[in-house]
VOGU-3710 file (C-alpha; in Angstrom, 3 decimals, decimal comma):
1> xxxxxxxxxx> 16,538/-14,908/19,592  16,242/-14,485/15,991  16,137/-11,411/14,040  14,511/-10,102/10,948  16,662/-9,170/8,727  15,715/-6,825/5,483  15,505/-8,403/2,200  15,964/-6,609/-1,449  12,976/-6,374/-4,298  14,404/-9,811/-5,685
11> xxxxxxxxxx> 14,001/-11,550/-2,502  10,547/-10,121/-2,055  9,665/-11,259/-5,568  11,086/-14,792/-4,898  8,918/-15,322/-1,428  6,096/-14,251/-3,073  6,412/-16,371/-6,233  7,289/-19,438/-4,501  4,319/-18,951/-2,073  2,244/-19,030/-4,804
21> xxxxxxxxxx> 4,198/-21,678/-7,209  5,789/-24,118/-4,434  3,706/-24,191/-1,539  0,093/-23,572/-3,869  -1,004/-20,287/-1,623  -3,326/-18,462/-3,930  -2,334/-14,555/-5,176  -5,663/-13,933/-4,004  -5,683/-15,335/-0,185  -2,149/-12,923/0,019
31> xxxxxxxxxx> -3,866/-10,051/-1,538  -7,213/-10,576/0,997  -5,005/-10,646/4,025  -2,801/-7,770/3,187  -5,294/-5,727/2,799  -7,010/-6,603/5,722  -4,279/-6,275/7,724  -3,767/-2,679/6,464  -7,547/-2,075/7,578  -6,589/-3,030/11,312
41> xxxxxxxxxx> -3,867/-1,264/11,273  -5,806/1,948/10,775  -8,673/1,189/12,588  -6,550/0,729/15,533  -4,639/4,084/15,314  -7,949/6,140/15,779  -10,638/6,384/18,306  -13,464/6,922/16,460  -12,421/5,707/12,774  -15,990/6,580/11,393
51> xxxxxxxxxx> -15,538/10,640/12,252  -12,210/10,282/9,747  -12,480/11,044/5,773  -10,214/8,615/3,880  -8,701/8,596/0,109  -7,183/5,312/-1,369  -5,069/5,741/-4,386  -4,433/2,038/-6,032  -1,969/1,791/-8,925  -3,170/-0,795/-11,889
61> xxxxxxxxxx> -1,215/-3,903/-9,901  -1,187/-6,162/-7,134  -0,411/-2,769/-4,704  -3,350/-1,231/-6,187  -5,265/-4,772/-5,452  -4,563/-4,594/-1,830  -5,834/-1,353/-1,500  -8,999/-2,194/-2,922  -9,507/-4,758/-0,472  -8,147/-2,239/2,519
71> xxxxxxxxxx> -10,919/-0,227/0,849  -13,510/-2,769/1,627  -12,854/-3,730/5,045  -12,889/0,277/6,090  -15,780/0,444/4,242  -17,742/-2,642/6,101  -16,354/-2,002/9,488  -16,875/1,810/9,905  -19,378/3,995/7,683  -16,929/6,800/7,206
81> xxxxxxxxxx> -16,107/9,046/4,083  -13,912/6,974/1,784  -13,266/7,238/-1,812  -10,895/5,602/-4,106  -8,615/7,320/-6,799  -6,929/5,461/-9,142  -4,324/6,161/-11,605  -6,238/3,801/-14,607  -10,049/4,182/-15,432  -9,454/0,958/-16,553
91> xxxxxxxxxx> -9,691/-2,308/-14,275  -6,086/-3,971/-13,264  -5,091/-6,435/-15,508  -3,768/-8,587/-13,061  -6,434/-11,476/-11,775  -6,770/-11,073/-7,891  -6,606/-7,174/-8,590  -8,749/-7,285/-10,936  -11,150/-9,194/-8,811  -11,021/-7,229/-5,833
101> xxxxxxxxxx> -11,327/-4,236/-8,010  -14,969/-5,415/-9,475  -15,778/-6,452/-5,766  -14,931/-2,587/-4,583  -17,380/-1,664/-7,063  -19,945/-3,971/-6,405  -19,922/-3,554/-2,786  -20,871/0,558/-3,375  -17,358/1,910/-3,112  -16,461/5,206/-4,988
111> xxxxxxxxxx> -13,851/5,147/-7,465  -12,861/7,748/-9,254  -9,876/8,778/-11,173  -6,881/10,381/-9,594  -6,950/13,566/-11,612  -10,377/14,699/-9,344  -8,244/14,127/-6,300  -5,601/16,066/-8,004  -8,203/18,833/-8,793  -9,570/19,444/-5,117
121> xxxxxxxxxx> -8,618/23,083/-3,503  -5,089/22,677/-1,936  -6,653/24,899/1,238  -9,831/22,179/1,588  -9,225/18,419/-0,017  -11,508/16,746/2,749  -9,939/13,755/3,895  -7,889/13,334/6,887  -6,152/9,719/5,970  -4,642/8,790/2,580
131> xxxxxxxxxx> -3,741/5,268/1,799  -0,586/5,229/-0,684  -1,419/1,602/-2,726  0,125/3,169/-5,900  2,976/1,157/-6,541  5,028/-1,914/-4,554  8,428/-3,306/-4,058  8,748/-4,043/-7,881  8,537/-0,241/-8,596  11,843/1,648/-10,346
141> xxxxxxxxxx> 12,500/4,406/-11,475  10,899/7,282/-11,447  6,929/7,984/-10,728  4,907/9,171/-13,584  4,270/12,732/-13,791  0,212/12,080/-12,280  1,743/10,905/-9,214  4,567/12,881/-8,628  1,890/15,569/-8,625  0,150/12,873/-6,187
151> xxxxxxxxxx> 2,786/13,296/-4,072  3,528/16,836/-3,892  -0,209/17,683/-3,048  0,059/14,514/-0,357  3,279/16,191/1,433  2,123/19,995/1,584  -0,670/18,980/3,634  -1,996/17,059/6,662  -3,397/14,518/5,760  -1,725/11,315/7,656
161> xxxxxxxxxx> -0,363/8,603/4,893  -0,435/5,428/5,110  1,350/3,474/2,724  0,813/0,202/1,830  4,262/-2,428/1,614  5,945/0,243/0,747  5,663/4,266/0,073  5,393/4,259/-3,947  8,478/5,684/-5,728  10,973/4,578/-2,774
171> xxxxxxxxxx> 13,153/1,561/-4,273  12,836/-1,285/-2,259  16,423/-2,158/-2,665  18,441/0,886/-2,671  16,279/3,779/-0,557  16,590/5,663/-3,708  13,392/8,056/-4,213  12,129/11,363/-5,671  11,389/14,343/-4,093  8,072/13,952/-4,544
181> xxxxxxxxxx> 7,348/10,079/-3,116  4,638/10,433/-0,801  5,983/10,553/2,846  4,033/8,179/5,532  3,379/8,397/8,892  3,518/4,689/8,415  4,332/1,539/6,491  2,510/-1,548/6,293  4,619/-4,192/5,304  4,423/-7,725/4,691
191> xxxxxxxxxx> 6,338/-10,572/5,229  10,062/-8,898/5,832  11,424/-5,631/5,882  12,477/-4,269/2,772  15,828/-3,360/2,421  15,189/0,004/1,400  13,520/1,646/4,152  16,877/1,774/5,891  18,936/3,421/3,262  18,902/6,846/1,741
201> xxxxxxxxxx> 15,170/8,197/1,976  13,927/5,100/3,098  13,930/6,081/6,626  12,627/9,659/5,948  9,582/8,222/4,019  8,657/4,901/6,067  7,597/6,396/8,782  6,976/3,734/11,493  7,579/0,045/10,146  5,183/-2,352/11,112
211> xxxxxxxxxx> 5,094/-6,439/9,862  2,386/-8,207/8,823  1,925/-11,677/8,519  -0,548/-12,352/5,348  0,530/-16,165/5,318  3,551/-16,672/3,510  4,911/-20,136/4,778  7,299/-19,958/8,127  9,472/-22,210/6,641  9,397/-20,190/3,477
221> xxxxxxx> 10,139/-16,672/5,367  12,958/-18,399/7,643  15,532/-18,955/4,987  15,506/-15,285/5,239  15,799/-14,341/9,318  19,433/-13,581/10,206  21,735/-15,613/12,793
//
């Protein structure tokens, strides 16, 4: 029986860019079915989806894209609360991001920037899921000051998190993070594993790990399973 193994940011970056480059598997089919997948995932967890109150906060790049989308397919399948925060008034400047950003709009979606979520009373913010689609595997460093605020609001209250590929601010290589990386109750990842959620706070901040297919090529994600 094979095994998944966990691959670094590189690796990520390298299945992803040959998907699109080698085998012709458009940025936007990837985006689509991540953030559908993220949808189900939620929808699943809850009995009654459309009595929840949900927040999406999308960074400006192809994280940020997939939440839009998640945003959509919550917003077509169950006619709950949802809003969208984002950390740019301005659109993403990357293409399928971009897109899926206009088609949020279009389709009646809220978006607002993250400084209103930031400015809801700490006792009463009003939503009882948050979907973390800040920042992905490519992130380093540390998370601008906006977010690390984010992120400290996020973790002193109950709202369950949800974070998209990866919690924003953990290093998908190392596990390296900052205090205040949101914490999730659960991952949704793509493809592989990343490396990082089983080192230093990756484990703390993951939450549960669970793999999505979004169509990279089998023969494409097998030069990474282990023996």
């Amino acid at each position: 029986m094979t095994k998944r193994k966990s691959v670094t940011a590189f690796e990520m970056s390298e299945i992803d860019r040959k998907a699109q480059e080698v085998y012709g598997i458009p940025q936007a089919s990837l985006m689509e079915n991540a953030g559908r997948s993220v949808a189900e995932e939620i929808i699943k967890d809850f009995v009654s989806i459309e009595k929840e109150s949900i927040a999406i906060f999308s960074g400006g790049g192809n994280n940020g894209g997939d939440g839009f989308v998640t945003a959509r397919y919550l917003f077509e399948k169950s006619p709950c609360k949802l809003a969208i925060y984002t950390v740019s008034n301005d659109p993403p400047k990357s293409g399928a991001a971009r897109d899926n950003f206009t088609r949020a709009k279009k389709a009646g979606l809220e978006i607002r920037p993250l400084k209103d979520f930031l400015s809801l009373d700490e006792n009463d913010i009003g939503f009882t899921i948050g979907i973390d689609a800040l920042f992905g595997t490519g992130f380093k460093g540390d998370l601008p000051e906006e977010c690390k605020s984010l992120g400290k609001k996020l973790n002193s209250s109950n709202i369950k998190i949800y974070a998209v590929d990866i919690p924003s601010g953990l290093d998908a290589t190392s596990g390296r993070a900052g205090k205040n990386t949101p914490k999730a109750v659960k991952t949704i990842t793509f493809g592989l594993p990343k490396q990082g959620f089983f080192l230093e706070k990756g484990p703390d901040l993951s939450g549960e790990i669970i793999i999505k297919d979004i169509g990279f090529p089998k023969e494409l994600i097998k030069q990474y399973l282990a023996d």
